[in-house]
C-alpha distance (Angstrom), angle and dihedral (degrees) to the residues before:
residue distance angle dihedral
X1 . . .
X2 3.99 . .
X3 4.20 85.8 .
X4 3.28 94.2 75.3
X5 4.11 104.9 40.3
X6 3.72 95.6 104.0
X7 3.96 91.6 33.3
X8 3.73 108.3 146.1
X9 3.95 135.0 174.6
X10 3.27 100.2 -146.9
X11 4.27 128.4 41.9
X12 3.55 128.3 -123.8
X13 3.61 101.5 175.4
X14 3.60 121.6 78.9
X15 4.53 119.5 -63.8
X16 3.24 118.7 -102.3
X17 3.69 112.4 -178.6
X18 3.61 92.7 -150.5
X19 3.69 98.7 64.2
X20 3.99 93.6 34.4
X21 3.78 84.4 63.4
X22 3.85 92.3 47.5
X23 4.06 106.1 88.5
X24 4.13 79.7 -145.2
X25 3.74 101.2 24.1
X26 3.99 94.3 -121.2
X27 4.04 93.4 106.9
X28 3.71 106.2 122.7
X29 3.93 93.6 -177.9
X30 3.52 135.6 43.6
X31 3.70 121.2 -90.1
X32 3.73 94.5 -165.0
X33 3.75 154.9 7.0
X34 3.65 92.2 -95.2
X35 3.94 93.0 68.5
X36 3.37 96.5 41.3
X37 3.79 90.1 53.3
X38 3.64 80.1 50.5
X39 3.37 104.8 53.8
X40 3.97 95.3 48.5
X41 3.80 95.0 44.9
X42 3.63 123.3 104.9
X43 3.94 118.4 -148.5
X44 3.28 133.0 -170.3
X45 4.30 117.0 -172.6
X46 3.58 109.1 -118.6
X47 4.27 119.3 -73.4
X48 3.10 120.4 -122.3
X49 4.07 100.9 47.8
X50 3.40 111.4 126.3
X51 4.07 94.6 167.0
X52 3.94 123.0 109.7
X53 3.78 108.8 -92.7
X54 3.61 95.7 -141.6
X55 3.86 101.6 61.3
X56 3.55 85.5 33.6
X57 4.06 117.7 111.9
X58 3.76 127.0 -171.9
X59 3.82 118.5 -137.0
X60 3.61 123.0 -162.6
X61 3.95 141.9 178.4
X62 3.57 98.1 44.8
X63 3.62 123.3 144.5
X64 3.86 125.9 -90.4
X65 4.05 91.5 -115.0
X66 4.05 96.4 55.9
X67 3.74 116.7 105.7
X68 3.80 140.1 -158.1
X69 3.72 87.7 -100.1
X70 3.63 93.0 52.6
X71 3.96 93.9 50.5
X72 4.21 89.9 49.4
X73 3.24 85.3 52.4
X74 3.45 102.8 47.0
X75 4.04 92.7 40.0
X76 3.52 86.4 47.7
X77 4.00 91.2 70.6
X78 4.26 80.5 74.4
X79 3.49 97.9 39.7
X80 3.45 148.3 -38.8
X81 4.15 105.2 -47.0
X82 3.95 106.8 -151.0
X83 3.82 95.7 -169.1
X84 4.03 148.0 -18.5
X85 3.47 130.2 -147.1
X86 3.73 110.2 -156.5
X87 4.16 101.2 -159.1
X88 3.89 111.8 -140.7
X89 3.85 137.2 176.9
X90 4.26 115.7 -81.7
X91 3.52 87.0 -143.3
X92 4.18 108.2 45.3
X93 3.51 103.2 12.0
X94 3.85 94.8 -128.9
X95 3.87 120.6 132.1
X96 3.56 132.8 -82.2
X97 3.76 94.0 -145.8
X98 4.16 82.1 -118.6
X99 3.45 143.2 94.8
X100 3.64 151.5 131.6
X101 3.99 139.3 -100.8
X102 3.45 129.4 -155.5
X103 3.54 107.9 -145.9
X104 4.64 114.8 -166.1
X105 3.77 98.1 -116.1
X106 4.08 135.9 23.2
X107 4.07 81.2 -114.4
X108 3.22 90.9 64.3
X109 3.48 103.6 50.5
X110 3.41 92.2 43.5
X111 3.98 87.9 54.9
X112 4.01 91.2 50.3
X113 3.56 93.7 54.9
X114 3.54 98.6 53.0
X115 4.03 94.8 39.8
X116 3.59 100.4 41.0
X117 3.56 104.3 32.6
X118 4.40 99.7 119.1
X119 3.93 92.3 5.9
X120 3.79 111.0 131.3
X121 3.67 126.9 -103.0
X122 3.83 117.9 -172.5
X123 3.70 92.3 -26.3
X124 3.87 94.9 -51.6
X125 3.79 115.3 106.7
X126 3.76 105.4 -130.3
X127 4.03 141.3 -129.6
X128 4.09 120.7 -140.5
X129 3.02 133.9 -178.5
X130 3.57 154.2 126.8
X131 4.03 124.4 -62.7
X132 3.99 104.7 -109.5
X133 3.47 93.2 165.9
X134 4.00 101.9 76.4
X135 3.61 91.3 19.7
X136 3.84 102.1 52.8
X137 3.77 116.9 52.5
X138 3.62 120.3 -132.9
X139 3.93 87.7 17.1
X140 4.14 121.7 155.4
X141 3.60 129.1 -167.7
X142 3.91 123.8 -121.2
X143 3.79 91.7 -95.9
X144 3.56 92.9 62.5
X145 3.84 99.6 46.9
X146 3.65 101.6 -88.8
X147 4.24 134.7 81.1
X148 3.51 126.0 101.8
X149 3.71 103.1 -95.7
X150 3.61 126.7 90.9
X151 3.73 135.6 150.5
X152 3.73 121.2 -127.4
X153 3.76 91.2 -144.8
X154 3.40 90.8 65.3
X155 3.57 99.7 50.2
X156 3.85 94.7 -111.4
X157 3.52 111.0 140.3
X158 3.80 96.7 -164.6
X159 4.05 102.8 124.4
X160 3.61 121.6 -162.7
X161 3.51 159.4 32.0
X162 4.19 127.7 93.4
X163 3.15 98.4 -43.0
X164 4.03 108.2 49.6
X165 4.11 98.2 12.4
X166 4.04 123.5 -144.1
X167 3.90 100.7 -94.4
X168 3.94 111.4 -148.8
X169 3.84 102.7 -99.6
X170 3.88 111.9 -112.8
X171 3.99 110.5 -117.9
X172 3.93 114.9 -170.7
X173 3.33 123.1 -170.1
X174 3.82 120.3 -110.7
X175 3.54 116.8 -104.6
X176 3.72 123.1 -114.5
């Protein structure tokens, strides 16, 4: 079983949308719209983030009415939380429902995704997990095409991440 030697879960090299689609990276053409999108898109992380990316964690599905202060202090129960970044609309103001914590060490934030990941906050059951999007080059976000989640039922072939994990592919051997 030589295949699967250097088998890992997660990638450290640069994203390619085309092979996070694949369910065993060896697609050499788009399978749908979504990774096309992907691969023409141009993304830039958000301005204005001044926080280290690697003991940075992104947070998602919060409600509209939860504030910086109530993510510090909420993070804080793992660690000590350095900042938040609520995101919010340019145009209205309102919330995103996403942000980002910076968390005082790597440990930490390591330690918040895996104990807070699906805890509660205010009602809303919660998203973490790490920053790609300073951390990865050539990384997109779901809305553009790329990320790591996808669901099967809709015919999105994009394995991965919390909430649908990389499974380790199965390699038979060939009969003789």
């Amino acid at each position: 079983m030589d295949a699967l030697k250097d088998w890992s879960p997660l990638t450290t090299c640069n994203y390619d949308p085309l092979k996070a689609g694949s369910i065993d990276c060896t697609d050499t053409e788009p399978h749908d719209k979504a990774i096309s999108r992907a691969i023409e898109a141009h993304y830039e992380p958000p301005h204005g983030l001044k926080s280290k990316p690697e003991r940075t964690v992104f947070v998602a599905r919060f409600g509209p009415q939860t504030t910086k202060n109530d993510l510090i202090d909420y993070f804080s129960r793992c660690g000590e939380a350095v900042s938040a970044t609520v995101v919010r609309d340019i145009v209205t103001g309102i919330s995103q429902c996403y942000g980002f914590v910076e968390m005082e060490t790597e440990d930490e934030a390591r330690k918040v995704v895996r104990r807070l990941h699906g805890s509660s906050l205010k009602g809303h059951t919660i998203f973490v997990d790490f920053e790609f999007g300073r951390s990865m080059q050539g990384w997109k976000p779901r809305r553009l095409g790329g990320g790591f989640g996808g669901k099967k039922e809709s015919g999105q072939l994009r394995f991965g991440g919390k909430d649908r994990p990389f499974k380790r592919p199965i390699i038979t051997e060939p009969r003789k």
